[in-house]
C-alpha positions in Angstrom: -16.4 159.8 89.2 -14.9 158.3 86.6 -11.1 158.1 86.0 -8.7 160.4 83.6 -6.5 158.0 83.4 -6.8 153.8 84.2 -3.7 151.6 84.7 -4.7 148.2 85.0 -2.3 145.5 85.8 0.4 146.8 82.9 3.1 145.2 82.1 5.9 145.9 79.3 8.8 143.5 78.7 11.6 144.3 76.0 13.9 141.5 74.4 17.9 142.5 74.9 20.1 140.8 72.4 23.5 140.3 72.7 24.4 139.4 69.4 23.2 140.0 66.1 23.2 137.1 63.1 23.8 139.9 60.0 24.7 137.4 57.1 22.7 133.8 55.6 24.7 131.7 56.9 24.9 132.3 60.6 21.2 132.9 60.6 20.7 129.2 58.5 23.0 127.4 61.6 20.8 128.9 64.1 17.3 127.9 62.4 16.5 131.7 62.2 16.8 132.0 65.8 18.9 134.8 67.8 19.4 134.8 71.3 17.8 137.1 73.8 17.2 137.9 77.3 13.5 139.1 78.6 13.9 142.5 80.3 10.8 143.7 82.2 10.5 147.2 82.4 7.4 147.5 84.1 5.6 145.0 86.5 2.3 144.5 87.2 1.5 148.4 87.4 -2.0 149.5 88.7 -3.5 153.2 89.5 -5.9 155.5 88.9 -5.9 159.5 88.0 -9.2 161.6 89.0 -9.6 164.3 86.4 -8.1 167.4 87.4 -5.4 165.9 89.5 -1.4 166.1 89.1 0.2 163.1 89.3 4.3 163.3 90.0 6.5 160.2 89.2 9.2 159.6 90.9 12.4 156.9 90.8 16.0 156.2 90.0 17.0 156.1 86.5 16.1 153.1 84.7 13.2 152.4 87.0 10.8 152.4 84.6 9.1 155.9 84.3 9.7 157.1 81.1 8.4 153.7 79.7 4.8 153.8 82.0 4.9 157.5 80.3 5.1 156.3 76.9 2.1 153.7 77.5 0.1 156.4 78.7 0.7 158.3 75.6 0.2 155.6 73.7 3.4 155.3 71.9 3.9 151.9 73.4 1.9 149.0 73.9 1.9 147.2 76.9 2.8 143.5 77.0 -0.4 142.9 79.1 -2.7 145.0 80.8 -4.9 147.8 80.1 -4.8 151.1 80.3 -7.6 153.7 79.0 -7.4 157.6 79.3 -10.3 160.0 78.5 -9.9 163.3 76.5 -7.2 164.8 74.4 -3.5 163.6 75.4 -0.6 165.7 75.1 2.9 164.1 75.4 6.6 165.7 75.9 8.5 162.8 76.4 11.7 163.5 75.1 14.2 166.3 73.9 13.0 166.8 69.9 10.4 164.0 69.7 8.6 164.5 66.7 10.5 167.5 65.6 12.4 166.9 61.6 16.0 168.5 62.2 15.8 169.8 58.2 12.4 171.3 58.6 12.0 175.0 59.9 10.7 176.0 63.6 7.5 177.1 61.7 7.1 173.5 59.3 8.0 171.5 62.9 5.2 173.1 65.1 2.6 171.9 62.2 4.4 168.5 61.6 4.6 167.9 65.9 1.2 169.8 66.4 -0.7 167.4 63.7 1.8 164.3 65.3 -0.4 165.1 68.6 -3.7 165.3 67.0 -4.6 169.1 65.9 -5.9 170.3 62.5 -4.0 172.5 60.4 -6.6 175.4 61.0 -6.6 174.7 64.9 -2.8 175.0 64.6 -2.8 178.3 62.5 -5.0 179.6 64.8 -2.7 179.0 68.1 1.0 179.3 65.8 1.4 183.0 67.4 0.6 181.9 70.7 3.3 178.6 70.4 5.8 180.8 69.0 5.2 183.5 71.9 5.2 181.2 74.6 8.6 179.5 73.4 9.7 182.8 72.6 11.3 182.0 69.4 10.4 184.2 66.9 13.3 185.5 65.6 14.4 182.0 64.8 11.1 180.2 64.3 12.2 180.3 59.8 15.7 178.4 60.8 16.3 174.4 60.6 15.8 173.3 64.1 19.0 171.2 63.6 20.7 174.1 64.5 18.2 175.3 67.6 20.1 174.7 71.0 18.4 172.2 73.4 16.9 174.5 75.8 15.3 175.8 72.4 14.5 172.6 71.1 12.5 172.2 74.6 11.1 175.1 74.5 9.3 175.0 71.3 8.2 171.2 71.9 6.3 172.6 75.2 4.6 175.4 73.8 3.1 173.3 71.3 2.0 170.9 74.0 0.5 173.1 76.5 -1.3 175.2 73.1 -3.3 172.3 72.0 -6.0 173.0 75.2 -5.2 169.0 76.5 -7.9 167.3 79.1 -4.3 165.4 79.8 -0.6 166.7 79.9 2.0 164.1 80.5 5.3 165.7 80.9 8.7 163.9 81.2 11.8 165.2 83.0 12.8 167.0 79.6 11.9 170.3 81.1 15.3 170.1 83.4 17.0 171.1 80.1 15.3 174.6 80.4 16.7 177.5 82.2 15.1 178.9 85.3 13.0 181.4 83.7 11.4 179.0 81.5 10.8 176.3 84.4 9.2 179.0 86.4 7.4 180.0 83.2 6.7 176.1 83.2 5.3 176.0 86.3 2.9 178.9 86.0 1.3 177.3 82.9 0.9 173.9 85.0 -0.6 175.6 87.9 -3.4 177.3 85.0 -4.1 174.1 84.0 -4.7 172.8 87.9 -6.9 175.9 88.3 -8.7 174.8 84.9 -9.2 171.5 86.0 -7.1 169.2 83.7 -4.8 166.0 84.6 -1.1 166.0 84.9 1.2 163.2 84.7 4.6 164.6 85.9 8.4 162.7 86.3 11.0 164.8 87.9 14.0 163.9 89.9 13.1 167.0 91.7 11.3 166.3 94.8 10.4 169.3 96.5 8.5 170.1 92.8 6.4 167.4 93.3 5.6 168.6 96.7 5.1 172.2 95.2 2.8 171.0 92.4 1.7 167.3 92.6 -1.6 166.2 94.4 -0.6 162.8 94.4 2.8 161.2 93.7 4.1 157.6 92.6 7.5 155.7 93.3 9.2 152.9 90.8 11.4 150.5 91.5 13.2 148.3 89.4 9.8 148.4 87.4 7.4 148.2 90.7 5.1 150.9 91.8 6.0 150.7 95.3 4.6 153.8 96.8 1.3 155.7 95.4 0.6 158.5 98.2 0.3 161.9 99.1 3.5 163.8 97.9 4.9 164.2 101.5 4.8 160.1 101.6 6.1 159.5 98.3 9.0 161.5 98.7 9.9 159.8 101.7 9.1 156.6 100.2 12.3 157.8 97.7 14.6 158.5 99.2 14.2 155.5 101.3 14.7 153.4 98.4 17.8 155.1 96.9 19.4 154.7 100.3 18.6 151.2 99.8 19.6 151.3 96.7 23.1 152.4 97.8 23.1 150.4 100.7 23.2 147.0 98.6 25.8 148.5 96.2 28.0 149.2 99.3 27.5 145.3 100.3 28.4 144.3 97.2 31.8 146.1 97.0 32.4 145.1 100.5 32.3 141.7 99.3 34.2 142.1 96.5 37.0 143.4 98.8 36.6 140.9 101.0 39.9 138.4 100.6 39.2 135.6 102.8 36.5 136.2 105.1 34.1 138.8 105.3 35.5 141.9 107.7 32.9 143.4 110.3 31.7 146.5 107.9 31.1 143.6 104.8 29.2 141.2 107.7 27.1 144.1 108.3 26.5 145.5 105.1 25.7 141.8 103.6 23.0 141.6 106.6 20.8 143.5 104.6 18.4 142.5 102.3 18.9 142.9 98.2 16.7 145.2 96.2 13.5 143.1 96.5 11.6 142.7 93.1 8.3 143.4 94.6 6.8 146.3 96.4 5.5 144.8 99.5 8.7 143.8 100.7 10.3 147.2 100.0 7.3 149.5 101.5 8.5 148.9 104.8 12.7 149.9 104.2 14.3 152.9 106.0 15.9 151.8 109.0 17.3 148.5 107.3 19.0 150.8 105.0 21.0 152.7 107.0 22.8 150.2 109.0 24.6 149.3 105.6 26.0 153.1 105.0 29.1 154.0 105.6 28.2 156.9 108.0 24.6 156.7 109.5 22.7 159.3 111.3 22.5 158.3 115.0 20.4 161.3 116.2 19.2 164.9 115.7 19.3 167.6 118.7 18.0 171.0 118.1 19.4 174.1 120.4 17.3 176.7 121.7 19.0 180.2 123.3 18.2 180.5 126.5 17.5 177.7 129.1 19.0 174.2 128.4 15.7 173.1 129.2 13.9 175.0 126.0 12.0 173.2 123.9 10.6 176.2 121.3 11.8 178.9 119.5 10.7 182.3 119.7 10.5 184.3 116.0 13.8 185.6 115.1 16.4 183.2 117.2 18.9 181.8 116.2 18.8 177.9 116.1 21.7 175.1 115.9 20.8 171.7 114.8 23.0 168.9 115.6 23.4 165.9 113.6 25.4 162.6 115.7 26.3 160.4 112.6 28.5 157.4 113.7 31.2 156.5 110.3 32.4 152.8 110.0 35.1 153.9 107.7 36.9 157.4 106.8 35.1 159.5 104.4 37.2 162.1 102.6 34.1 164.0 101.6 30.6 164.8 103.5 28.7 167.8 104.6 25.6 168.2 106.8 22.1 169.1 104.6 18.6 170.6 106.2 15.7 171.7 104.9 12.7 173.5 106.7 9.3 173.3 106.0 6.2 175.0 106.4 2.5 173.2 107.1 1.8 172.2 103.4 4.9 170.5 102.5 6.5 173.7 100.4 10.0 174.4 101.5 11.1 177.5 103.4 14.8 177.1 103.4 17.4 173.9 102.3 21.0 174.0 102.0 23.6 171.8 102.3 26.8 173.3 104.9 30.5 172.5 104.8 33.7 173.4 106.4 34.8 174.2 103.0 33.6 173.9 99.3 35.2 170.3 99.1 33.1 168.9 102.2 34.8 167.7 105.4 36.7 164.3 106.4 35.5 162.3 108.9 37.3 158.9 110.5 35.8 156.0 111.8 33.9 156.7 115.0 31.3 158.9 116.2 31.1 162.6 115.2 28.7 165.7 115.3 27.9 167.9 112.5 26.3 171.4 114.2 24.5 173.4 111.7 24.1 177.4 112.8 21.2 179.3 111.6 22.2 183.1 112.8 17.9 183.4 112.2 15.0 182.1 112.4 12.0 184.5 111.1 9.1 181.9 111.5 6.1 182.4 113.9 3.9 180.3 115.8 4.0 176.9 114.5 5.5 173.4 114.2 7.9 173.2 111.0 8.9 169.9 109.7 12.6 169.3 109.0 14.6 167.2 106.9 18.6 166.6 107.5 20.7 164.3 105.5 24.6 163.5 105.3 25.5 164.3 101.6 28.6 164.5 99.5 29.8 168.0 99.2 28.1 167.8 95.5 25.3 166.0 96.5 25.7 163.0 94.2 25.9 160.8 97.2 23.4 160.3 100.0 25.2 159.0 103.0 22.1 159.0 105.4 18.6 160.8 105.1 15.8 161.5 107.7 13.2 163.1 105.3 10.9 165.1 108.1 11.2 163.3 110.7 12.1 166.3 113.2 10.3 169.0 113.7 11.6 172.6 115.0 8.5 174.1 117.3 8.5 178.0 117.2 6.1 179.9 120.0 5.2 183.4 119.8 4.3 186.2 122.8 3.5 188.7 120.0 0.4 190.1 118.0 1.6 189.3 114.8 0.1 186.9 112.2 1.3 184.9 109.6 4.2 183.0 108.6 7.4 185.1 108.7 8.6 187.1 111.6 9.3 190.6 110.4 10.7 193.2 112.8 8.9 196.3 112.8 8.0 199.9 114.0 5.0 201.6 113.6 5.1 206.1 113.3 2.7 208.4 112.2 3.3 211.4 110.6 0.2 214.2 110.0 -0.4 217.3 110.5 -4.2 217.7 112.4 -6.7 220.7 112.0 -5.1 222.6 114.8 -1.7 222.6 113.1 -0.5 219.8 115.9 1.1 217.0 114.4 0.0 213.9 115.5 3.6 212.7 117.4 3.3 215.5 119.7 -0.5 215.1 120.4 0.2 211.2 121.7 3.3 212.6 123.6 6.1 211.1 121.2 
């Protein structure tokens, strides 16, 4: 079969300067010549996309996504390598891009809709369904300098999605939108699945790419260093950003560090740097986590009942307890889980506190037990991911993405996922005038 989408070998390097000659002389001292650094933004990047598959990117900001989007597109050119996509490409890259801020919502969707490769009849003929689907038409005659962002958004996606692409590539833009138009979002992707077109997704949001991707992708520092199922990938992630945070730990450590290097900064120096390639960075996890200020040290699940239980009938409550061992005192953590059923989607996530600020913990080893008053789940085994988070959840402390798994058995009839309680009555009157209760005795 042959490929949507080829990326062979791409790379894309940028020059930074850090100073600019403005005037003859300076530039007649320095022969013409102004000083710059080589930044790579991408590094050696090779994959393919099947037709009909959705492809989720994932990575830290500055890891190169947005920039492999904009190749793909075609708005960039790589410094070397190839890359070749078949059939109409639709791009929404950024908030506004190709949009005039003094032209009207009406002049904008032909000016953004002929920017992407539609004729002026072809967009007459789809205007009413762009300006439904963005749900603008009350406003679709005003500038668009004065259109909110979530506006602004909304209008550049319903052009892209109306111009019937083989491809879609879709940055993170869509965050700007509110709920109902991310679920609106989401519906039109999944048409386009079922219609057999190629997606190129980034998102910060991983259980989206779970929900939606067939196949995900992981940057780092410019290296694809994970291209797997979305289960993988994920995992892959948030591996890295521990990493990630792990090394920037070290390095304040050492900064602190008067004389000699304490235990904590010994320890946290032990590990590796970011590496600038992927192989040595497929294999992190573990590595990571010796480095964090509080670390995971073990996940124990309570069943009701017998000590010795090692299942979960429907409708139980459950207690998970996370051991975490702290090598300093953290003002500012709380316990997170997430539940999952067979395919990956998520059944339940949230992050628990003592209070809205997150709890204190001192150096030592601690336990974080996490209630669940109910679980309605039947037969099955139900992956689960806890983590040690601030109270916001701008800092990851520790994370075990699915590495537990909460077993549920079942001595009823019932089918299915959820565990619903239920009673069963009939209420007719037969030919005899009997109603049915009393004819079965009730």
């Amino acid at each position: 079969m042959t490929s949507a989408v080829e990326v062979r070998g791409v790379s894309k390097h940028f020059k930074l300067y850090h100073e600019r000659y403005t005037s003859l002389k300076e530039r007649v001292i320095h022969f013409g010549k102004v000083p710059f650094d080589d930044f790579a933004a991408l590094k050696d990047i090779s994959f393919e996309v099947e037709p009909g598959t959705t492809l989720g990117l994932l990575g830290h900001n500055g890891s190169g996504k947005s920039t492999l989007l904009k190749c793909i597109a075609g708005i960039l050119q790589p410094t070397s390598g190839e890359i070749r996509t078949r059939g109409r490409v639709a791009a929404l890259l950024e908030l506004g891009a190709g949009f005039h801020p003094d032209l009207t919502g009406r002049e904008n969707v032909f000016l953004n809709a002929s920017l992407l490769g539609m004729h002026k009849r072809e967009i007459a003929a789809k205007f009413d369904d762009i300006v439904e689907f963005a749900e603008l038409e009350p406003f679709i005659d005003n500038q668009v300098k004065y259109y909110s962002s979530g506006m602004y958004v909304r209008l550049g996606f319903a052009v892209a999605v109306n111009m019937d692409p083989e491809i879609l590539i879709v940055d993170e833009v869509l965050a700007v939108g509110d709920e109902l138009f991310q679920r609106k979002c989401i519906e039109r992707v999944k048409l386009f699945q079922r219609e057999g077109r190629t997606i190129i997704v980034v998102t910060h949001a991983a259980d989206m790419v779970r929900q939606i991707c067939d196949i995900a992708g992981v940057l780092d520092q410019g290296v694809l260093v994970a291209y797997d199922k979305p289960g993988e990938a994920v995992r892959s992630f948030r591996e890295h950003l521990l990493r990630r945070q792990a090394y920037r730990e070290a390095e304040l450590l050492s900064e602190h560090a008067v004389d000699a290097p304490d235990d904590r900064a010994a320890a946290a120096l032990g590990g590796d740097a970011p590496a600038e390639h992927g192989d040595t960075l497929a294999g992190a996890g573990q590595g990571a986590h010796a480095s964090s200020v509080v670390r995971i040290t073990g996940v124990e699940f309570e069943y009701p009942g017998s000590p010795d239980s090692e299942a979960l009938t429907p409708g139980a409550p459950l207690a998970i307890k996370i051991a975490f061992h702290a090598s300093d005192t953290v003002v500012d953590i709380a316990p997170y889980v997430a539940l999952y059923d067979m395919k990956g989607d998520v059944l339940f996530a949230s992050v628990g506190s003592p209070g809205d600020a997150g709890a204190p913990v001192r150096a030592g080893d601690g336990e974080f037990v996490f209630d669940l008053e109910a679980v309605p789940l039947m037969d099955g085994t139900y992956p689960l991911t806890v983590g040690l988070v601030s109270a916001d959840e701008a800092t990851i402390y520790d994370w075990r993405e699915q590495q537990s798994h909460v077993a549920v058995t079942s001595s009823t009839r019932g089918r299915g996922l959820l565990h619903i309680r239920a009673s069963v009555r009939a209420d007719q009157r037969m030919d005899d005038g009997v109603g049915i209760d009393e004819r079965l005795g009730a």
